[in-house]
Every structure is written in C-alpha cells, then in structure tokens.
VMD Tcl script that draws the C-alpha trace (Angstrom):
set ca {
  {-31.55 48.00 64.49}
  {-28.52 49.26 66.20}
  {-27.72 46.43 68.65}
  {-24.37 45.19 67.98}
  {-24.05 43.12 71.16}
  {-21.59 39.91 70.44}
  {-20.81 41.31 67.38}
  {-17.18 41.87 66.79}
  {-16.44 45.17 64.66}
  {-12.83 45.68 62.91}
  {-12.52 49.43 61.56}
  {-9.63 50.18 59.62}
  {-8.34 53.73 60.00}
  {-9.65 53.97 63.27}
  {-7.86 56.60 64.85}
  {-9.19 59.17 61.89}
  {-12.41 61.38 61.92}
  {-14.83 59.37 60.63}
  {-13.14 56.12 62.43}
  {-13.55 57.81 65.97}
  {-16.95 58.42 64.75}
  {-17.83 55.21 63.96}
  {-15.83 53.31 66.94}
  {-17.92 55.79 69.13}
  {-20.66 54.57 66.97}
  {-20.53 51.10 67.14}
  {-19.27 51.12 70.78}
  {-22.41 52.96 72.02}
  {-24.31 50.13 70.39}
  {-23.05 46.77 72.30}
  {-20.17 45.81 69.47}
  {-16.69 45.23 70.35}
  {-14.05 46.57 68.36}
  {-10.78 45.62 66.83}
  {-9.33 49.13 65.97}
  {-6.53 49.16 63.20}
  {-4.28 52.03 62.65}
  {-0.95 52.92 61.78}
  {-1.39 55.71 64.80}
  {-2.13 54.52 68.48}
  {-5.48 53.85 69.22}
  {-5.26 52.92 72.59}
  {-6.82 55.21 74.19}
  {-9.59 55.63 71.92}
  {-10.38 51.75 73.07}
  {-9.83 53.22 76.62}
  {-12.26 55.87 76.48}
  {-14.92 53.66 75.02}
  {-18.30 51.79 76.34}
  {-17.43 48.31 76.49}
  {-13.57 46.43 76.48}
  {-11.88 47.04 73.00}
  {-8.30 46.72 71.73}
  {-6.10 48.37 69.26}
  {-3.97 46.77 66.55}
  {-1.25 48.70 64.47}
  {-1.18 48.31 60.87}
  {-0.01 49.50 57.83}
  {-2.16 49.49 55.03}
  {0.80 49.81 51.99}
  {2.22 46.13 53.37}
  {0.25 43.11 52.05}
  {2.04 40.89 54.32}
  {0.81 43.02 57.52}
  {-3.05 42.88 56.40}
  {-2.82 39.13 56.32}
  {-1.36 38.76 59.50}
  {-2.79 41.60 61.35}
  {-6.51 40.38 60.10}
  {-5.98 36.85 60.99}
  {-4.22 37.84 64.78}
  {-7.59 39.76 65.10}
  {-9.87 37.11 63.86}
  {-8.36 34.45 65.81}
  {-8.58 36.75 69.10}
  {-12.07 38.37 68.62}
  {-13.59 37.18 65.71}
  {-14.71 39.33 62.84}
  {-18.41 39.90 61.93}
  {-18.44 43.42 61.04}
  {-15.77 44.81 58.80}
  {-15.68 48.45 58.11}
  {-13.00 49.44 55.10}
  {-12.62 53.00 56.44}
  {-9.09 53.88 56.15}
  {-7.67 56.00 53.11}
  {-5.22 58.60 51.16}
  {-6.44 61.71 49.75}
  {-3.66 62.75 47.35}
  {-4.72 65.40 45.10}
  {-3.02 67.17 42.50}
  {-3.75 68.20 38.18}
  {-3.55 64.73 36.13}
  {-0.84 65.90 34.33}
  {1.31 66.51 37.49}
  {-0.17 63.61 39.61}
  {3.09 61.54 40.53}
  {3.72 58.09 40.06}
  {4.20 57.60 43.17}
  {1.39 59.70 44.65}
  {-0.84 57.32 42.30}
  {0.33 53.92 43.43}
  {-0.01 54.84 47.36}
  {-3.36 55.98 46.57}
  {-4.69 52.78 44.73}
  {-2.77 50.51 47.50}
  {-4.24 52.27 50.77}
  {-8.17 53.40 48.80}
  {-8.31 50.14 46.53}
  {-6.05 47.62 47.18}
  {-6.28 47.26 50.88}
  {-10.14 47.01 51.20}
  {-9.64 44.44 48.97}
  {-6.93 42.43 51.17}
  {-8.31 43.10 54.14}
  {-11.24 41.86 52.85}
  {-10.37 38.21 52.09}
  {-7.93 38.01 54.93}
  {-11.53 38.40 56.65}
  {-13.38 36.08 54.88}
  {-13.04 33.09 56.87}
  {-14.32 34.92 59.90}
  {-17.06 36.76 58.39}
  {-18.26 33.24 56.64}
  {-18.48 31.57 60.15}
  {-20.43 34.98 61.43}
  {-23.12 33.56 59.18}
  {-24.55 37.38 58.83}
  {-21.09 38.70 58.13}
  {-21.24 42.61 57.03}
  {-18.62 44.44 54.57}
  {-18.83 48.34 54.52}
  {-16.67 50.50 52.51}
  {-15.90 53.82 52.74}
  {-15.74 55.10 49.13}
  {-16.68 58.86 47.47}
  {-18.71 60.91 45.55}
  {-15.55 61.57 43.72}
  {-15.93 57.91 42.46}
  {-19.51 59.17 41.16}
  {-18.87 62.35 39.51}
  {-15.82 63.95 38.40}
  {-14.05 66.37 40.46}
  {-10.74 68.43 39.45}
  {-7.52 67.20 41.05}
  {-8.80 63.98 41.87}
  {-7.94 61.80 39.11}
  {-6.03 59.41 41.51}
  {-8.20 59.65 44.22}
  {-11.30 59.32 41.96}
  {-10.20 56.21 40.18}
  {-9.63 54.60 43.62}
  {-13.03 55.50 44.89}
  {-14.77 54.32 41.72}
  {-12.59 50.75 41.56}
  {-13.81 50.60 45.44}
  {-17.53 51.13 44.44}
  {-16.85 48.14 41.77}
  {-14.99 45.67 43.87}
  {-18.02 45.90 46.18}
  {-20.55 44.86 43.70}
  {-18.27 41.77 42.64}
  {-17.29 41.00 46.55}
  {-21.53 41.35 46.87}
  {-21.98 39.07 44.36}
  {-19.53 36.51 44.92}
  {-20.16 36.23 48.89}
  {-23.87 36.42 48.82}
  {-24.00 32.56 49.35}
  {-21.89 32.81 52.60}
  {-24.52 35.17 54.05}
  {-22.16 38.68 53.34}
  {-23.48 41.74 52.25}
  {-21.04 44.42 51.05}
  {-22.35 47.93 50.61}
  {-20.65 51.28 50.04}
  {-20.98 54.63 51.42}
  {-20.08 57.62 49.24}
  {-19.77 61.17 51.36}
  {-19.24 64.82 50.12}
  {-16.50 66.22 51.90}
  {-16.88 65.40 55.73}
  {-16.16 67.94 58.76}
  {-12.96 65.87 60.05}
  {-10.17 67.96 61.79}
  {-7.80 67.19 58.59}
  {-11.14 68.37 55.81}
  {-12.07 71.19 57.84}
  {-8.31 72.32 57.34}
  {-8.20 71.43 53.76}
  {-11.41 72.66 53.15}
  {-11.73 76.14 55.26}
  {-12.13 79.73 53.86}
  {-13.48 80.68 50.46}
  {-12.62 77.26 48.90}
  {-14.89 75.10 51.10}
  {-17.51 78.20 51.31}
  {-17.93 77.88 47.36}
  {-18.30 74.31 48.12}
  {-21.17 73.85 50.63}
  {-23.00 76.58 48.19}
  {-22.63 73.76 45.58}
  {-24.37 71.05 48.04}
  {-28.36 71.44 47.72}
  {-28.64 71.37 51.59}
  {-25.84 73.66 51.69}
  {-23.32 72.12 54.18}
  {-20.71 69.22 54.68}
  {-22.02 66.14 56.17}
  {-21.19 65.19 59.87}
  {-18.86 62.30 61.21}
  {-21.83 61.06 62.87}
  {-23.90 60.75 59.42}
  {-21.65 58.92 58.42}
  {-21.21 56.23 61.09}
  {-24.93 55.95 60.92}
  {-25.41 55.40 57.25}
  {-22.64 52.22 58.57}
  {-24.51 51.38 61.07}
  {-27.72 51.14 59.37}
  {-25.91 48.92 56.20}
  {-23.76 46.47 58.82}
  {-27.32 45.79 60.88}
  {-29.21 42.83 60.66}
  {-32.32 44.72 58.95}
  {-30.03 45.70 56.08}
  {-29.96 42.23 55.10}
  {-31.29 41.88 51.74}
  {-29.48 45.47 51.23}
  {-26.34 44.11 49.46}
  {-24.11 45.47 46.15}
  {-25.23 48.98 46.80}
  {-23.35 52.40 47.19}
  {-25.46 54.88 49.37}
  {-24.95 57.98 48.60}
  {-24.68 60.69 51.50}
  {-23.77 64.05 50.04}
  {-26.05 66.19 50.67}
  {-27.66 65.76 46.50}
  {-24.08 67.30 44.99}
  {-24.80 64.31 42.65}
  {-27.97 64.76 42.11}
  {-27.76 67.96 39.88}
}
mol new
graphics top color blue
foreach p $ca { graphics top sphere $p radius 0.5 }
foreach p [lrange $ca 0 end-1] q [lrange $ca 1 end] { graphics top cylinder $p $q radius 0.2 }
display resetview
C-alpha cells in the first residue's frame, strides 16, 4: 500500500511540521518529491531517501502557482498532490482584520484550489492521479477565535467534494484530512502550558495527534488501494468531534 516508486509527489508547505513529516513519509516509500515552500527546502531534499528538489513559492501570488506548478510538472511530473500548506490567523470575530481574513482564505482556500488545476493536466495523464488536502476539525465544529480560519477549513472540505466529483472521470480522487491540533514546533508553542493541557483533556484519547499520523492518514488516501475512496474528509482527532 505504501509503494510510491515512479510516483512523483508535490507537497506544498513542505518545509513545515507536518510537510517534513510527510516528505519523510513519502520519501521512505519510493516517491519523488517536488517540495514547495516559501522557506528553503533544500536540504530537506538533501537529507532524504531518494533524489528530490525544492521549488520556492508563494502561495498569496496566483501568477506564481501557475508557473511554479507547471515548471514542476513539466520537470517531474505530478501524480500525487498534497495541499498541505496554510495560515493559522486567529483572533475574536469582531476583531478579526480584514486583512488577516483575506490572507487566510488565499493561502487555506484559494491556493489548494489553484494549485489544484494548475495540476490537472499532469495528474489527468497520471491516470491514478491523487489530491489530498490538509483541512481541520475547525472546519467541522466550531471553535472560538477561529472564524477565519474555520471558514477556510470548511470551504476546503467543500471544494474537495466538487473537485471529487468533477475529476472522477479522469481517474482523481480528492480526499481531505481534518487533524486536532498537531505536535509541530510552531503548535507545541502556541499550544503549551495550561491552554493546550485543558485541550488534550477535551480529546477522548487525551493527546494531540503526531506529524507522523498525519502523513499516514496521506499516505493511506494518495495509495492505489484508496481508489474508490474519493469526496471524503477523514477525520483524525483523536474523537474531539465525536462528542
């Protein structure tokens, strides 16, 4: 299930916690990888199993995507795509700012979306092309301060049930992956002391998940077995949502 040899992997926001995790992830398994970033991943790719390469891009430019995605499909090929990269701006509704809310929606919502269909032509020739995005439980459930990060995660969820539906017939599936809070450098920062204490006691198996959980639950959804999986958000939260 996990062999990814001649399979060609992009993973946005690569150089992050849960994009180390799943280039180590992937990597491990036979794929190469096209790792995009705004920060260097070059010696991620160096420190990898296999011969990988590193492209900078910024996520907030539409006119990068298009030609970052289509300088990586022309030079590797695309067969996996993994939307990974995002913004976690958080703040009361009433104090959210614009501006906070429009980055959010561009990097969480907007540029899965591009990157997407800058894809497309690659992924259709793949013939078992695989979409993964990396939404949220906060696009499940409601969760204070998060009304600009929640409505991105939730639109993400959505625009992979209509990219499911709509590129069934070229052989795509598009699935979703919706963590609790994960145990990245930047979370277990944001998330330390009393405040993330009170947290894990809400989670029914009472801790964060795991880069490596994560990266699995991707591996699992971009594998050829998880073909007839498509349209779906998998839920990996340790049952927060389930109360």
């Amino acid at each position: 299930m996990t062999d990814f040899t001649g399979k060609t992997v992009l993973i946005t926001g690569a150089a992050g916690g849960i994009g180390t995790a799943l280039a180590e992830a992937y990597a491990s398994s036979g794929a190469t990888l096209a790792l995009a970033d705004r920060e260097d991943c070059t010696k991620l790719a160096s420190t990898l199993p296999g011969e990988h390469r590193y492209w900078p891009l910024d996520l907030a430019d539409p006119a990068a995507i298009s030609a970052t995605v289509e300088a990586i499909g022309a030079a590797v090929g695309i067969d996996v795509l993994i939307n990974n990269a995002g913004v976690g701006i958080v703040a009361p509704a009433e104090e959210q700012s614009v501006e906070g809310w429009d980055m959010t929606q561009a990097i969480n919502l907007r540029a899965p979306w591009l990157v997407a269909c800058a894809a497309l032509p690659w992924l259709k020739r793949s013939a078992t092309g695989r979409i993964v995005n990396i939404a949220s439980q906060a696009g499940i459930v409601a969760i204070a301060e998060h009304a600009a990060y929640g409505a991105s995660k939730a639109g993400l969820i959505g625009l992979t049930k209509v990219l499911a539906l709509e590129w069934a017939k070229h052989g795509i599936t598009v699935n979703a992956i919706s963590p609790t809070v994960v145990e990245t450098p930047m979370a277990l920062v944001g998330w330390s002391g009393e405040k993330g204490e009170r947290a894990k006691r809400e989670i029914p198996v009472g801790r964060f998940a795991r880069p490596s959980e994560i990266a699995a639950a991707a591996l699992y959804l971009s594998s050829a077995e998880a073909g007839i999986v498509t349209g779906e958000n998998l839920v990996v939260d340790g049952g927060y949502t389930i109360r």
